[in-house]
Backbone as JSON Lines, residues from 0, in Angstrom:
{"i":0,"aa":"X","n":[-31.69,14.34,-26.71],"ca":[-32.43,15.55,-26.48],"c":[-31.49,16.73,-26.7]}
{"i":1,"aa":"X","n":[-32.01,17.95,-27.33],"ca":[-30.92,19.03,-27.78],"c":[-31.41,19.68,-26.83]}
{"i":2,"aa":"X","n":[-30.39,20.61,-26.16],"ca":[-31.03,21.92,-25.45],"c":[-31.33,23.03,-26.47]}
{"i":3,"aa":"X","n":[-31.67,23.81,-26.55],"ca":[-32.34,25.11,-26.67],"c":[-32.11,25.96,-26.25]}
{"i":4,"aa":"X","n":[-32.52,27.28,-26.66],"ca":[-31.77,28.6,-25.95],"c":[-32.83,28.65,-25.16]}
{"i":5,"aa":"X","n":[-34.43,28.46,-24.82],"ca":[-34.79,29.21,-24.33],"c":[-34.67,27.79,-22.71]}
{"i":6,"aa":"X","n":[-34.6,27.01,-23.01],"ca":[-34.08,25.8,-22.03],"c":[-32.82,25.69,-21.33]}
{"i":7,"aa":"X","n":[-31.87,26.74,-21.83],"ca":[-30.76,27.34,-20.73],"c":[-30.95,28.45,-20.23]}
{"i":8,"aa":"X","n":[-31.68,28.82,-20.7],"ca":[-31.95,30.51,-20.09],"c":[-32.94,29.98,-18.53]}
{"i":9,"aa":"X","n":[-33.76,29.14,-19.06],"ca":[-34.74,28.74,-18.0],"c":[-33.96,28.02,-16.62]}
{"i":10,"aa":"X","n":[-32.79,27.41,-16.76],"ca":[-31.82,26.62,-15.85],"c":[-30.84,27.91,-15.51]}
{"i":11,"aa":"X","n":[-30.77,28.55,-16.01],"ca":[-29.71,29.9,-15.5],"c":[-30.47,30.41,-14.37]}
{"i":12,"aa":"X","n":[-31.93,30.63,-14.61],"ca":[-32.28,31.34,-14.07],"c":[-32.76,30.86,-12.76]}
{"i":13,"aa":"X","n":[-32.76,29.5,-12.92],"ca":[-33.02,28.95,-11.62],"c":[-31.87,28.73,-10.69]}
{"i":14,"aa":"X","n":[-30.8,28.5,-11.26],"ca":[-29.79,28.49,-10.27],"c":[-29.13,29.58,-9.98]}
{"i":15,"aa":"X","n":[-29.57,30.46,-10.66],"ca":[-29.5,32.08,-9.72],"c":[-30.29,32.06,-9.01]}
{"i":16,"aa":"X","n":[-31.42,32.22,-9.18],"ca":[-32.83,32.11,-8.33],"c":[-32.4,31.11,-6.94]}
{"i":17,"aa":"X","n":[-32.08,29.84,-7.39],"ca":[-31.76,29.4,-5.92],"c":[-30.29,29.39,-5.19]}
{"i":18,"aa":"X","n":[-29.0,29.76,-5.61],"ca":[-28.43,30.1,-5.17],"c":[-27.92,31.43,-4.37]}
{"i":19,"aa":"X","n":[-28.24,31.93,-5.73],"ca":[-28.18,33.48,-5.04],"c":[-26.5,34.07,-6.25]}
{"i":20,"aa":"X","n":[-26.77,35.48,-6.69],"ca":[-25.67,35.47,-7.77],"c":[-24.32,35.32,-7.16]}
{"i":21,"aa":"X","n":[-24.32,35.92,-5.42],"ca":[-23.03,36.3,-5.19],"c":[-22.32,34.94,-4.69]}
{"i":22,"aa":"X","n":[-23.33,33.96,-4.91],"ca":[-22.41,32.11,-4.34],"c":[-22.04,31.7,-5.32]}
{"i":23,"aa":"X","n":[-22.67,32.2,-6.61],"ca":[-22.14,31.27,-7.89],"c":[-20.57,31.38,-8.65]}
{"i":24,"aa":"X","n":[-20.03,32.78,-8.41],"ca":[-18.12,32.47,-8.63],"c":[-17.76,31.71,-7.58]}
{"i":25,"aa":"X","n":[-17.98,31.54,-6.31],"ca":[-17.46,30.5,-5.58],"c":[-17.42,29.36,-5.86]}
{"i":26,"aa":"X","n":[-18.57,28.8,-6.17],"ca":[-19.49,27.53,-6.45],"c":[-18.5,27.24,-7.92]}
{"i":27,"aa":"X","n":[-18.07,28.14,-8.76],"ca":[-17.38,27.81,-9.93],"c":[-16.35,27.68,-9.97]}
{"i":28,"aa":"X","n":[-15.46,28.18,-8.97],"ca":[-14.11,28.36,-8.77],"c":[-13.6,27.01,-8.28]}
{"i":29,"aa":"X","n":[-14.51,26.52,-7.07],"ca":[-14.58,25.26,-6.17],"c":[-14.54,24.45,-7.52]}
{"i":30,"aa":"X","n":[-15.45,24.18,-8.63],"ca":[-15.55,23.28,-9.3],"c":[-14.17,23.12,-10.32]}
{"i":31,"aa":"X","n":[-14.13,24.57,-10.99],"ca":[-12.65,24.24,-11.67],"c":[-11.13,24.15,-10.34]}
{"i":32,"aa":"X","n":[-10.95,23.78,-9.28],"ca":[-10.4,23.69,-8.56],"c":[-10.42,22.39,-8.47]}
{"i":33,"aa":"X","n":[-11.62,21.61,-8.21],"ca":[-11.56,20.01,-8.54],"c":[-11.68,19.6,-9.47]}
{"i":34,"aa":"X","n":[-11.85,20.14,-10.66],"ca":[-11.15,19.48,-11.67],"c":[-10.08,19.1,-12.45]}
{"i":35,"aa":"X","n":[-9.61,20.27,-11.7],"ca":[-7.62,20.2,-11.85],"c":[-6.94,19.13,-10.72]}
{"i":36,"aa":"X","n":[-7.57,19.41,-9.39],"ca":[-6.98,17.94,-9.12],"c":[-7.55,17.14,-9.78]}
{"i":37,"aa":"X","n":[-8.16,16.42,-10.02],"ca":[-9.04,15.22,-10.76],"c":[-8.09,14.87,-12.05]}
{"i":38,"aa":"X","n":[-7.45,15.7,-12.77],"ca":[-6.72,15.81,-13.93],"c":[-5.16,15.52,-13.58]}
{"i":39,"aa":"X","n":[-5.03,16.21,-12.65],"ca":[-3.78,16.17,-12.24],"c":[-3.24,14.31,-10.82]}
{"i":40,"aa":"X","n":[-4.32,14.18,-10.82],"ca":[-4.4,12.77,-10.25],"c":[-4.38,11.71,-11.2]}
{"i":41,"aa":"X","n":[-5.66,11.32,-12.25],"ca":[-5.39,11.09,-13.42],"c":[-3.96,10.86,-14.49]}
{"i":42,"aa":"X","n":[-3.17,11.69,-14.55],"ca":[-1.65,11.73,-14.7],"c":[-0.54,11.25,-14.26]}
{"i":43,"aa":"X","n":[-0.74,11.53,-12.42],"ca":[-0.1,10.84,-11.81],"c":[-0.34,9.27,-11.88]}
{"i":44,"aa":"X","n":[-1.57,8.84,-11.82],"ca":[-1.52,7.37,-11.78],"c":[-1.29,7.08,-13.02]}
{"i":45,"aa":"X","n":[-1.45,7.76,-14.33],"ca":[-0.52,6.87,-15.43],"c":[1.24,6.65,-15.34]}
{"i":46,"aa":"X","n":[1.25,7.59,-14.51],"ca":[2.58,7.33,-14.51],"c":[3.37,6.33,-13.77]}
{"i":47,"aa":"X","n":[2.66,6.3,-12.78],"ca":[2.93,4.9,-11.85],"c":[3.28,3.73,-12.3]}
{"i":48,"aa":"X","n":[4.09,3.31,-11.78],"ca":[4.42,1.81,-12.26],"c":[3.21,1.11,-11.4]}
{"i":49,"aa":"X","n":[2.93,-0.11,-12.21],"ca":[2.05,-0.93,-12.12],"c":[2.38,-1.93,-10.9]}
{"i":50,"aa":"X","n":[1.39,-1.72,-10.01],"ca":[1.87,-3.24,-9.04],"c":[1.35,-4.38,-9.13]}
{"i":51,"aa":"X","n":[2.15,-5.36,-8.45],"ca":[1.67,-6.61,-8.8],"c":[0.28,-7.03,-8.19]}
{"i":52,"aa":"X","n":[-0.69,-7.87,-9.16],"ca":[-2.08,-7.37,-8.52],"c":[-2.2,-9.12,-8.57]}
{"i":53,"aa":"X","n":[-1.29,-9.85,-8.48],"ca":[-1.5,-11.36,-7.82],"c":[-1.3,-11.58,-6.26]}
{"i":54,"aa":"X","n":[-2.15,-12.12,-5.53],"ca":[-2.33,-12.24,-3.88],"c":[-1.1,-13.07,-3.98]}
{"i":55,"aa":"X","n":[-0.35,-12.73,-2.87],"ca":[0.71,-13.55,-2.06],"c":[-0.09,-15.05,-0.96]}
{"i":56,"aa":"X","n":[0.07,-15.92,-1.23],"ca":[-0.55,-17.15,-0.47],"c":[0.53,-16.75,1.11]}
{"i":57,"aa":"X","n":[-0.89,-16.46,2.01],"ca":[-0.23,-16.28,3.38],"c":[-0.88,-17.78,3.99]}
{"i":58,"aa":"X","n":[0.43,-18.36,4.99],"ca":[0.5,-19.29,5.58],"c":[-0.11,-18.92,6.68]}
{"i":59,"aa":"X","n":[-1.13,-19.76,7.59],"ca":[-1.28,-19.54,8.94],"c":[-0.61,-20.53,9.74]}
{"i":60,"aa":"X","n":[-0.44,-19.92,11.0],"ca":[0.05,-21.13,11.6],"c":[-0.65,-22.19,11.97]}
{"i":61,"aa":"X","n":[0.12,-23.43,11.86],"ca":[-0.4,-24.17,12.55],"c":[-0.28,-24.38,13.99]}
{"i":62,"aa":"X","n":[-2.01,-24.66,14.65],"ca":[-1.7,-25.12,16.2],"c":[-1.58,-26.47,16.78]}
{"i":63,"aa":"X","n":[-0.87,-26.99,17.27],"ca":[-0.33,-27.83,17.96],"c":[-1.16,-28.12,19.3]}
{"i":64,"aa":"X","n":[-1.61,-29.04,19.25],"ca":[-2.6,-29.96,20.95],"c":[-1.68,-30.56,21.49]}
């Protein structure tokens, strides 16, 4: 499905309409704010060395009668 100009204009106007104009730099700021962590997390775990992802066989004890 392609959008359209007059099919963003119609979604602009609703989320002005229901937000309100003066929440929406917040609301945008918040979002590019988590997307930089998200990116910046992303990075970090490539960098990570890899752990070993084979289970260790744990012994229980045995009980004695």
């Amino acid at each position: 499905m392609r959008w359209g100009f007059w099919e963003i204009i119609l979604i602009v106007f609703l989320v002005v309409l229901l937000f309100g104009s003066a929440k929406i730099p917040g609301m945008l700021r918040n979002l590019a704010e988590g997307v930089k962590v998200f990116k910046k997390e992303m990075e970090t775990k490539k960098e990570a060395p890899k752990h070993d992802t084979k289970k260790k066989a744990v012994k229980k004890p045995v009980k004695k009668k």
